[in-house]
N, C-alpha and C positions, 0 to 999 in steps of 0.2 A: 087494739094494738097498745094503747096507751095502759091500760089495767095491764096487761102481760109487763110492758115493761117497769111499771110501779111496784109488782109483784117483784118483779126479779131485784130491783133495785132496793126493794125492805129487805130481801133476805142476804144482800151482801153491805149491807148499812152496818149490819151489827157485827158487834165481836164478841166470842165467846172462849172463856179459858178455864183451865183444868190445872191445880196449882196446889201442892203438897205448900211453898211457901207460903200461898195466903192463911191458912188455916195454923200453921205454926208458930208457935208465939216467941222463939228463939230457935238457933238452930240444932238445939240441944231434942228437941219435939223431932226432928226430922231420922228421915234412915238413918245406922249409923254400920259402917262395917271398922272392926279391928285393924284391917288392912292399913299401912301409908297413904299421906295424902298423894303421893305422886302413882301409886299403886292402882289406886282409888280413880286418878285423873284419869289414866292411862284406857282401865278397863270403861269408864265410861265414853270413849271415843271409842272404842271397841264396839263397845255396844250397839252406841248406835251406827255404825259400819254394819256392824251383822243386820241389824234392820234394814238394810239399802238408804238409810237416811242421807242425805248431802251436809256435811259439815260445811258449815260458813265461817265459821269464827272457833276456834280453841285456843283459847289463850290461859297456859296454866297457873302461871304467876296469879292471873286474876281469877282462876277456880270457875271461867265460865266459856261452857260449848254450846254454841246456836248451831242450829241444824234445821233443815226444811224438811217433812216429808216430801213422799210424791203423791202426783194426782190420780187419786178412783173418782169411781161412781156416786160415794158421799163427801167427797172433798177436793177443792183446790191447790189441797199441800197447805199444811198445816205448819205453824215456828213452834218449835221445840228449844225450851233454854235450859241445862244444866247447870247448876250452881254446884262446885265442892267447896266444903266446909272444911280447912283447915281443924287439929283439933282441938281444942280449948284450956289449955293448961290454967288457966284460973278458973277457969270453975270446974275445975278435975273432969273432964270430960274428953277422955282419953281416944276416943272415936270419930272416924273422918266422918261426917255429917254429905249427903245428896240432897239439893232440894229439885224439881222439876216443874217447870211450865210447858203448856201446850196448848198454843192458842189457835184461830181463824176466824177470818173474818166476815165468817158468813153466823147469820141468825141463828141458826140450829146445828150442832156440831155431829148429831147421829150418833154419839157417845165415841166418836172417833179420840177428843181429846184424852178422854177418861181412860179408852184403849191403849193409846200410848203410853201413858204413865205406866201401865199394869206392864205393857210389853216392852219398854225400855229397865225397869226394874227386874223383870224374870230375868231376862239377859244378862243386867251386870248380876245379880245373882250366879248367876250359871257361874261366870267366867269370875269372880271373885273365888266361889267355893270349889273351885276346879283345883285337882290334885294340883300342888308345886312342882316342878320339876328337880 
């Protein structure tokens, strides 16, 4: 009984995250679409709605949407944090910038975190390069 519960208890010790910002050395390195920042903010709530994602926090002024997923088979529900990048008129960098995190706190994430990244980016894709009205 004690090894089962050691076991379970190493694999929810750890935290593991999946992060376009750590790897990026400004936010100029990051996605960037032509769109507005508020355009930009907007479809990224979107997005993750289309996901069934639970939004916890959007707050635009501050360019950041925390979101949970839900719980399967290889997860707990996972944090998801959206950062928008306003866009950077000194250093001529005329493009809203996305960064994304996607973390949980278990040992091994089953490329779940990886997954989201990939499937919150189709999304705002999708619905950025969607005809205008």
């Amino acid at each position: 009984m004690h090894r089962s519960l050691l076991f379970v208890s190493l694999l929810t010790a750890c935290t593991t995250t999946t992060s376009n910002l750590d790897t990026a050395t400004s936010p100029s390195a990051l996605p960037g679409y032509a769109d507005g920042y508020e355009r930009v903010f907007t479809a990224s709530v979107d997005a993750i709605a289309m996901l069934s994602w639970e939004i916890t926090v959007a707050e635009m002024d501050a360019g950041v949407i925390v979101a949970k997923t839900p719980r399967n088979l290889l997860t707990w529900g996972d944090k998801v944090t959206v950062k928008v990048f306003r866009p950077d008129s000194l250093r001529a960098d005329t493009l809203t910038r996305v960064g994304f995190t996607s973390g949980t706190d278990q040992a091994i994430d089953w490329g779940k975190n990886s997954a989201n990244q990939k499937k919150f980016f189709q999304k705002l894709d999708l619905i950025l390069n969607a005809k205008q009205p």
